[in-house]
C-alpha positions as CSV (number, residue, x, y, z in Angstrom):
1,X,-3.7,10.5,-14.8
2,X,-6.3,8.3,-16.1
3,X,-3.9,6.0,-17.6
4,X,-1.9,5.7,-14.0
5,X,-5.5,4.7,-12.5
6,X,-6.4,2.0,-14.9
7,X,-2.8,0.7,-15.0
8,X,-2.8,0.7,-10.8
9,X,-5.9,-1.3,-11.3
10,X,-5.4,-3.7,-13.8
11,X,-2.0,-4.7,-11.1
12,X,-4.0,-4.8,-8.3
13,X,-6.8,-7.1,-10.2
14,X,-4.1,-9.9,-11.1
15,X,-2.6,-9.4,-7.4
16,X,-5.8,-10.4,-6.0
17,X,-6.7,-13.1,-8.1
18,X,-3.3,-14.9,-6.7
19,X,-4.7,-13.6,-3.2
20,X,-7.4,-15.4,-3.7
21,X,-6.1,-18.9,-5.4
22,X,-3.4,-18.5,-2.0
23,X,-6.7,-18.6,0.3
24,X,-8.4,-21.2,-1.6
25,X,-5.0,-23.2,-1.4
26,X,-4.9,-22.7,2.5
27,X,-8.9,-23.3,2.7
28,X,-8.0,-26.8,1.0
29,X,-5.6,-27.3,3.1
30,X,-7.2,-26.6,6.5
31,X,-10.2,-29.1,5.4
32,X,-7.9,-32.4,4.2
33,X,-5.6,-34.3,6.2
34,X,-2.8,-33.5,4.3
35,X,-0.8,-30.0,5.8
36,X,0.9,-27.6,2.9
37,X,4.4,-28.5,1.2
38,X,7.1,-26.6,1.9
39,X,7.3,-25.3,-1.5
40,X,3.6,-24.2,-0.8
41,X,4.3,-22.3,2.5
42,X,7.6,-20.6,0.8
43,X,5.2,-19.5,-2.3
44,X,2.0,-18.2,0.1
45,X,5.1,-16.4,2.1
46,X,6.5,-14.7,-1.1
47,X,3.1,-13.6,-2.2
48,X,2.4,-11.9,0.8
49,X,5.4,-10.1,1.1
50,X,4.8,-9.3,-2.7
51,X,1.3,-8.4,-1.8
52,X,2.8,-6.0,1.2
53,X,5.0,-4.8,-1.4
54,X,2.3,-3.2,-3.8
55,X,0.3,-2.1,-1.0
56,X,2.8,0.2,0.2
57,X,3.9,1.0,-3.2
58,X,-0.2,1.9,-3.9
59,X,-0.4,3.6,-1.0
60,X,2.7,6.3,-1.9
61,X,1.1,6.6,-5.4
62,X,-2.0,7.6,-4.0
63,X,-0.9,9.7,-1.4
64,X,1.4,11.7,-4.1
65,X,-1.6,12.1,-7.0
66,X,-3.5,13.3,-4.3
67,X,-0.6,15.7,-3.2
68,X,-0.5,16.5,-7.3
69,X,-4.1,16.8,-7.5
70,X,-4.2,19.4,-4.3
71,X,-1.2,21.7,-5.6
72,X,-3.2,21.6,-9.2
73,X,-6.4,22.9,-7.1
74,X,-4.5,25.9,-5.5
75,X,-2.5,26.5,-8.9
76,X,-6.2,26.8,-10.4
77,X,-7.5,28.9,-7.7
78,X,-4.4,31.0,-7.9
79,X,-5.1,31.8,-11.9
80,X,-8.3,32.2,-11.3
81,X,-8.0,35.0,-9.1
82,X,-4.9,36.4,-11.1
83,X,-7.6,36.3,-14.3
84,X,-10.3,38.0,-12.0
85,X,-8.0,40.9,-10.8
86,X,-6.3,41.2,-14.6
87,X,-10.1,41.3,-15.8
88,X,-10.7,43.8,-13.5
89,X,-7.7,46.3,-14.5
90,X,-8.8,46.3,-17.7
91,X,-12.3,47.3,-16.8
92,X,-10.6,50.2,-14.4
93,X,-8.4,51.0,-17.8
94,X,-11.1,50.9,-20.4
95,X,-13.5,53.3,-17.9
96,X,-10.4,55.8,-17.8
97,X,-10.8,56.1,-21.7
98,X,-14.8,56.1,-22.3
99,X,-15.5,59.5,-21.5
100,X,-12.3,60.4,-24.3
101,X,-13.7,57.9,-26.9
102,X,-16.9,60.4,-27.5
């Protein structure tokens, strides 16, 4: 699981630094006299769709580890308590057979 976090991350880190060379394009842009390229609008539109892209795509990986991560839990608490009653019967069995052992 760790290695699907750092992965996710090391994406989303390279996403945003094109995020953020996109705004500093459109902050040069809005301060000269000169308006963006066509070229330049197509690219800033196909990193956003991109960009809405791995957003939902993060956002259905999150939602299912955390869906994996909460059927883990109740598969733990489920052992748990079949070790805690199987502990249990054995106690009940090995009391039967104390009073014979003497």
């Amino acid at each position: 699981m760790a290695h699907v976090v750092v992965h996710l991350q090391g994406g989303l880190s390279e996403k945003e630094a094109e995020i953020r060379a996109s705004v500093a394009r459109l902050d040069e842009a809005a301060q000269s006299s000169q308006p963006l390229s066509a070229d330049d609008l197509a690219h800033l539109r196909r990193q956003l769709e991109d960009s809405s892209v791995i957003v939902r795509e993060q956002q259905d990986k999150s939602k299912q580890i955390g869906e994996e991560n909460e059927l883990l839990l109740r598969r733990r608490d489920e052992l748990e308590q079949r070790l805690a009653t199987l502990e249990q019967e054995y106690e009940e069995l090995l009391g039967m057979f104390e009073p014979h052992i003497s």
